[in-house]
N, C-alpha and C positions, 0 to 999 in steps of 0.2 A: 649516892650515885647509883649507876646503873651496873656496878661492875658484879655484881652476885647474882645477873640475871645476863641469858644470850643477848648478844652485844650482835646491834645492825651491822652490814658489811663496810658501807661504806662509810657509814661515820666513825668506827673504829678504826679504818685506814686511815682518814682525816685525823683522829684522835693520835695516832701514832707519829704520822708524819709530822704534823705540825705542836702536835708536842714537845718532841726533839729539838725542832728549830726552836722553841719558846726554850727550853733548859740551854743549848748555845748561846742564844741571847743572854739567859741569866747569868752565864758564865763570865762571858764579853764582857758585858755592858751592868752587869748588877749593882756594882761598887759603883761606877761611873755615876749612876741613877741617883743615891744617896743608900743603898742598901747598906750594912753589913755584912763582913765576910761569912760571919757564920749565918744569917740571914742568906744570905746567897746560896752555898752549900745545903742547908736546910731544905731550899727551897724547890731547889736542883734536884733532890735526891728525893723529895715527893713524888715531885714530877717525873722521874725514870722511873719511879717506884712504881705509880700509876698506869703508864705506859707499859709498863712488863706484862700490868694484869689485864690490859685491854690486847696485847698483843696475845699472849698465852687464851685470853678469850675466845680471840679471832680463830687461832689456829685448832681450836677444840671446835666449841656449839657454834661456832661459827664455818665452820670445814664440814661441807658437806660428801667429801670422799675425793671428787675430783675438780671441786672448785667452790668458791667462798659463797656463804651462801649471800643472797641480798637484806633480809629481815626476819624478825619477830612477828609478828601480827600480835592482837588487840589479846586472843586468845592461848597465845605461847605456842602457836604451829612456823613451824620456819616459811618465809617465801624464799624461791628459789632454791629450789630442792628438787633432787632427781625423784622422791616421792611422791611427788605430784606430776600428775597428765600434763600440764600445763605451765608454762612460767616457769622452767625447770632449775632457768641459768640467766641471769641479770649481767650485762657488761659493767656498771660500775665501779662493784667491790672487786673483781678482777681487777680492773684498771689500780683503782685507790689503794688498794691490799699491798699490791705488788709496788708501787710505787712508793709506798711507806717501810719498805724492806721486808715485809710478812711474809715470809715462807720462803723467799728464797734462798736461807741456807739448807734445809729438808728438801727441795724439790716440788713444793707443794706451790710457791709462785708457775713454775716451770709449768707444771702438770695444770692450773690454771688458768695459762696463757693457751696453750694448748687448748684447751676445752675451747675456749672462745673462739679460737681461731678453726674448729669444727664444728661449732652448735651455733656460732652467731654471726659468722663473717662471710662475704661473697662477695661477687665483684664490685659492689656499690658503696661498701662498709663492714662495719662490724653493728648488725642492729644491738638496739638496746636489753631485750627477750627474746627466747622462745623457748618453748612452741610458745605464738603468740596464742591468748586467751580467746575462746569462742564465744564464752556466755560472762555475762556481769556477775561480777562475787563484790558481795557487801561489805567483805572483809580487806577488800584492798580498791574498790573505790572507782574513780576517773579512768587509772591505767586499764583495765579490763572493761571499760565502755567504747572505745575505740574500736572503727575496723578492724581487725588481723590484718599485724604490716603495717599501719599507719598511727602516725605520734608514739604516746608511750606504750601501746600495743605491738611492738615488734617493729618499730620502724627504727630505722638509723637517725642516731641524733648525731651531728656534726660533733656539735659540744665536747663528747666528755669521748669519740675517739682519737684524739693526740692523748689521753689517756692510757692507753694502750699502747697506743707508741711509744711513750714514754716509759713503760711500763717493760716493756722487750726489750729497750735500749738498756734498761734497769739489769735486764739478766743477759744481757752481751746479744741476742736476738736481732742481730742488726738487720738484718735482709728484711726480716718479717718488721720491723718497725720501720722501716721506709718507705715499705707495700702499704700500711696501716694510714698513713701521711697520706700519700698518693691517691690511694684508693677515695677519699672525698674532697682532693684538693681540687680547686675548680681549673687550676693550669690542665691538668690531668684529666677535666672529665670532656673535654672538645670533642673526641672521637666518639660520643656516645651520645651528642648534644639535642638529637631528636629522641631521645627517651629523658633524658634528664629535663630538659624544658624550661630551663629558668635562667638568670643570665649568666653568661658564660666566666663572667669576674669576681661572683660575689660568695662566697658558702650560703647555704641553705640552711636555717633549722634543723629540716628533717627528710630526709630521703625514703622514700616507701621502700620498705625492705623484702625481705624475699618472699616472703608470705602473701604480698599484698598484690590485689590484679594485677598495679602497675609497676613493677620492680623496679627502681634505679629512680623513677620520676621526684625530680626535685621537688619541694613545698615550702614557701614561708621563708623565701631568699629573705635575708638583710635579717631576720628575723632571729639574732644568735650572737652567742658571745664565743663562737667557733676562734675566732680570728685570735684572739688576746692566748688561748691555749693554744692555738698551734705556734704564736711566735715564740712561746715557753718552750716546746719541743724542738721546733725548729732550731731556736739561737742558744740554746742548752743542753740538748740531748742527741740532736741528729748531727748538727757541728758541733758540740758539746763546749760551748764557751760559756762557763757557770763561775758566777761572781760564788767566793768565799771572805772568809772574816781575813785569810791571810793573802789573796791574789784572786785572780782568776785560772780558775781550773780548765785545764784543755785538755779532753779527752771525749772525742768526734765519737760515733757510734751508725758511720756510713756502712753500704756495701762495700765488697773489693772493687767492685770499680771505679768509684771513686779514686782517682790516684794521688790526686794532688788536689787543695782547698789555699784559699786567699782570701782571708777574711782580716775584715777592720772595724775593731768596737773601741768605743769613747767608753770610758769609764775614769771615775773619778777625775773626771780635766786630764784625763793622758789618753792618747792615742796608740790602740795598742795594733799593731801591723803584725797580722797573725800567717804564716806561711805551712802548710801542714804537708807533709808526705811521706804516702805508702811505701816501706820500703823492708816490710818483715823486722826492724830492730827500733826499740822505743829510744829516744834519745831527744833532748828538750837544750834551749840554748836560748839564752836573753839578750840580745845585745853581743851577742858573737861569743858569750859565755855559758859553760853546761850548767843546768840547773837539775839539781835530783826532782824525780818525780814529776808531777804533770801541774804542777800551781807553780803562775808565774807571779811571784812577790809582785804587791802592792808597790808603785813608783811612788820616789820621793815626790812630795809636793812642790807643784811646776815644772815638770818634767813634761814634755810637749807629746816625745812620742818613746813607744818601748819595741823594738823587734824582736820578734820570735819566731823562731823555728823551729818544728814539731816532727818528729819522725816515730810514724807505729807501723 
């Protein structure tokens, strides 16, 4: 494997994140499957074993001081590195790092998020790079053939910012992960509809980012799997209603103005009537009864509907 050598940004994030969920699985569902218990355990403790060394990776040759870096190149030079003129700081492993839990008990998600939301973000987004690239380099290809500002040249991808968002929601950031939403959500962009130019319902691909002659101009509407990640942010992070192995977890990650939320999701054939309000003191009630913590137990089977009341 690749673990004795610097580990990319974001596929270490990915490696982290979804690692975890693979070892909860085995945990769940191992025996179920036809495993062994000790087959299970064994298998489980590779797997965190593994993840320690990708994570401890990420946060060394991977940490470029004040944010993750993006890659390795063909020659073992880091890309996205404050070392370089150029391509300093990639949104990605930002997004993935921190959303995989990398750094944010040290501060180094924190000081991460931060950087992005000064080296890559403006009114339109949070671009992909910069400084965007001026000349072609052989050693990274496509992204460095592009104008400065546009596609993976500096431009805003729809795509991978609810990354971000999700990512500040991740370290309590709520204000700044709601702006992150907003800021390319097409409800949100009408006030600006003769610079953006494209139609006014759909997300875009790619947003010409701040480098680029036309800043904000939309490109390549329809053209994006924008939509599927921001319903992740949106119905999990920014309301925070996230299916677990034991309930669903309700733990919203709005601004304060938000006061009060009325939400209803179907999950497993129950209807769950979710009621949430601001009030300074946490307190969780199911059916007119208190439930410790923020997961409201799975309903018994055939149970039509569950009420809940959420107070943070």
């Amino acid at each position: 494997m690749f673990l004795n050598k610097p580990v990319p940004g974001i596929i270490a994030g990915m490696f982290v994140l979804y690692g975890e969920q693979y070892a909860q699985i085995l945990e769940q569902f191992g025996e179920a499957c036809g495993m062994g218990a000790d087959e299970v355990a064994n298998e489980t403790a590779e797997v965190r074993k593994t993840i320690a060394e990708v994570r401890e990776a990420t946060l060394t040759a991977g940490w470029d001081g004040a944010w993750f870096r993006r890659a390795y190149d063909a020659n073992g030079n880091p890309v996205g590195t404050n070392e370089d003129s150029e391509g300093k700081i990639y949104i990605e492993p930002q997004g993935m790092c921190v959303m995989a839990g990398i750094g944010v008990d040290d501060g180094k998600a924190a000081k991460a998020l931060e950087s992005t939301k000064e080296l890559l973000t403006c009114r339109w987004g949070t671009a992909i790079l910069a400084p965007a690239y001026s000349t072609y380099r052989i050693e990274l290809g496509e992204i460095s053939s592009y104008p400065r500002g546009y596609k993976e040249n500096g431009g805003i991808f729809c795509h991978n910012n609810p990354w971000i968002s999700i990512a500040n929601a991740k370290i309590n950031n709520n204000d700044e992960a709601f702006k992150v939403y907003k800021r390319t959500c097409p409800a949100y962009t009408e006030e600006y509809s003769e610079i953006h130019r494209t139609e006014p319902y759909v997300y875009c691909q790619m947003v010409a980012g701040p480098e680029a002659p036309t800043p904000g101009e939309g490109k390549n509407s329809w053209l994006t799997g924008t939509a599927a990640w921001t319903f992740v942010d949106v119905s999990q992070h920014l309301l925070g209603v996230q299916p677990t192995f034991d309930g669903l977890k309700i733990e919203p990650h709005l601004p304060p103005n938000f006061g009060e939320l009325h939400i209803e999701r179907t999950w497993r054939g129950t209807r769950y009537i979710i009621d949430v309000t601001r009030t300074g003191e946490q307190s969780l009630t199911v059916d007119g009864q208190p439930v410790s913590g923020t997961v409201v137990p799975t309903a018994a089977t055939g149970t039509e509907e569950v009420h809940v009341a959420l107070t943070i």
